[in-house]
N, C-alpha and C positions, 0 to 999 in steps of 0.2 A: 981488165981494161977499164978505163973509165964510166964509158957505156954498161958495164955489166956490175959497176960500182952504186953506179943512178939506180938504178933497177931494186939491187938487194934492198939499198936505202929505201927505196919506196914501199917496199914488199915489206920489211920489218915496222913503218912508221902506220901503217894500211890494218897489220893485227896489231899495233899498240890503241890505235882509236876502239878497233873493233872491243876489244877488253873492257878499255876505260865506259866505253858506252853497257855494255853488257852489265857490269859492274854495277853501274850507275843507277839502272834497271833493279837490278838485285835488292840498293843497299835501301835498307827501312826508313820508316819517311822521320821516324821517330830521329835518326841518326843524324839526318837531314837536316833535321831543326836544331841539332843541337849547334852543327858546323855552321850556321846561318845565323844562330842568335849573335855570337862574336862582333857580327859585321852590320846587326843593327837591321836586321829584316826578321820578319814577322811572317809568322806561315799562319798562326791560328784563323785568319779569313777562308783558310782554303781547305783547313778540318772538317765545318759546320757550315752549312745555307744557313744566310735569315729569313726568317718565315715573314719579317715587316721590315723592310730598310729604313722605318722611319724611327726605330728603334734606336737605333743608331744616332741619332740627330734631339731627339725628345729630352727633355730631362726626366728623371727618375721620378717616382711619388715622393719618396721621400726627399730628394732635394728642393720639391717646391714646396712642400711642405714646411721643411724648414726655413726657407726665404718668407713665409706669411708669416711663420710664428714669430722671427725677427720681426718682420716690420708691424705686428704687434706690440712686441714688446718693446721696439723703439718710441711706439706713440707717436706714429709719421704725422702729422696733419693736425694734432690737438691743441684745442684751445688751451692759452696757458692756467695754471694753478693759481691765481694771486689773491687767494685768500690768507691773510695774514696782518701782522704788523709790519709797517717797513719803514725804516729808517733814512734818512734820505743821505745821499754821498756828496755832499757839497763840491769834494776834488774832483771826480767824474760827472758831474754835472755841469751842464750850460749854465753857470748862472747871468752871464752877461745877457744870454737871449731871455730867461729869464724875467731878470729885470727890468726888460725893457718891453715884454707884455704887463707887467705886474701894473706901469705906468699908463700904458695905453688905455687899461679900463678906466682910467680916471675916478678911483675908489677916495676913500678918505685919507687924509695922513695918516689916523690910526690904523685903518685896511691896510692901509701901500707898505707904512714900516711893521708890521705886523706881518704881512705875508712874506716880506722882503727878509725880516731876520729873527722871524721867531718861530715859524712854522719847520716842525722840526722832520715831520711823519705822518703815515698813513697808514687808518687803519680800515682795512679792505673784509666785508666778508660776503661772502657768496651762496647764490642755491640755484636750480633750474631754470630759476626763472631770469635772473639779472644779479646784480651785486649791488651793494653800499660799501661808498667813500666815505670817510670820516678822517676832517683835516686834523692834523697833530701840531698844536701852538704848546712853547711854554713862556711863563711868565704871564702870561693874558690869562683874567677870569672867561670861564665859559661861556656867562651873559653876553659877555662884550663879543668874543670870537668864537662860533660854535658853529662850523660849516661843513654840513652831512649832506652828501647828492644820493637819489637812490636812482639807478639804472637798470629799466627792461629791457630785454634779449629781443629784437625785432618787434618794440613796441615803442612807440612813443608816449614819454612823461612830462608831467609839467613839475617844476619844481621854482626855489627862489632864485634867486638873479646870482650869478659869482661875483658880481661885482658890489652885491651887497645894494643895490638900488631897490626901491617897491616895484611891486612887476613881478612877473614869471621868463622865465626860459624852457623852451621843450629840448627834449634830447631822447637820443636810439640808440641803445646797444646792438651789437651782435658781432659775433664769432665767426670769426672766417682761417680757414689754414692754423697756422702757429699764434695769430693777433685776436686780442679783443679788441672793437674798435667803438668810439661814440661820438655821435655828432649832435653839438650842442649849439643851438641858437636864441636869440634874444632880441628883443627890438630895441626904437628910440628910449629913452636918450641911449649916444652911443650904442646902435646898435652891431652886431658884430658875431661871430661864429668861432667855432672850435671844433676842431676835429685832434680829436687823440686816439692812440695805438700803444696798446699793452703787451709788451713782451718779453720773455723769460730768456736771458741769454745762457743763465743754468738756476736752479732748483733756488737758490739764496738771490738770487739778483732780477733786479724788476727794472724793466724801463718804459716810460710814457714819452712818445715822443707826441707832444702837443702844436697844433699849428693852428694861432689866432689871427683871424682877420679882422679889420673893423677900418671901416670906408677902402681908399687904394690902398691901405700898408697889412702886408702881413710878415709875420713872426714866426720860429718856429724854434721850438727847445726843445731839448733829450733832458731828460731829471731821471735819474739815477737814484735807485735805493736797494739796501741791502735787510734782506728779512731778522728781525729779531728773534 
């Protein structure tokens, strides 16, 4: 009968669970993991305790390790190298802004066409304490054009005028992040300021971005040089 149909059905579906669970009990856990890996689950949590759950979250010694030595040998933060010769990049450079500082010092004809197309380079060199500029002219005897600045690291110096006037101007180096930086002042006649910023954009390439003031106008140029 149908009723006595339901029954067997139940009776045999009743020991097929009982088996499969029995079984299941039985089968190694070892075996367990392997049918589980397929499907992208993960038993090893459930082999071993952690004796620190922060373990888990922490990075290793050795991988911070290695993140310091990187940023070591990156040289995050240093002041740049610019002791050398440098040659200046006329095509990458500002000369329009330039020029139109060179004018504003109100230098002499000989100055103004002299720095305007004969000043070719710079030779930079450096120690703990500050650096020396030394302007690169050609065609000009030295008597005539010979213009060395020497710059302290968070000191202030006195030297001659950029504009080539009688007089002094004071100015202060110092080093901050990836820039050197100097700020240079000067009184009447024409009195007027400068702040410039030295930085390596790679190993051979140098740039000063210089910004002159003097009364309400100010200026500001990138000059571009490449190391010899």
């Amino acid at each position: 009968s149908d009723a006595a149909q339901h029954l067997q059905f139940a009776f045999t579906l009743s020991n097929m669970s009982d088996e499969t669970a029995s079984n299941a009990a039985a089968k190694p856990r070892s075996s367990w993991s392997s049918w589980l890996s397929p499907l992208g689950t993960s038993t090893a949590s459930t082999d071993a305790p952690v004796s620190n759950p922060t373990e888990l979250t922490q990075p290793s010694a050795a991988v911070t390790g290695n993140a310091e030595s990187k940023s070591e040998m990156d040289g995050a933060g240093a002041p740049p190298d610019i002791a050398g010769t440098w040659q200046k990049d006329e095509g990458a450079s500002d000369q329009n802004s330039y020029a139109e500082q060179v004018k504003m010092l109100h230098m002499s004809s000989l100055y103004t066409y002299a720095a305007l197309h004969y000043m070719w380079g710079l030779d930079i060199s450096t120690d703990d304490a500050g650096f020396t500029k030394k302007y690169l002219v050609k065609n000009v005897p030295a008597y005539i054009f010979s213009e060395v600045e020497k710059f302290q690291f968070d000191e202030q110096t006195s030297m001659g005028r950029r504009d080539r006037r009688s007089g002094s101007q004071t100015a202060t180096a110092s080093k901050r992040d990836e820039l050197i930086t100097v700020d240079i002042n000067w009184g009447e006649p024409y009195s007027g300021t400068v702040k410039e910023e030295y930085a390596m954009p790679s190993p051979q390439v140098l740039h000063i971005t210089s910004t002159l003031t003097m009364g309400d106008r100010t200026v500001t140029a990138l000059q571009v040089y490449n190391k010899k």
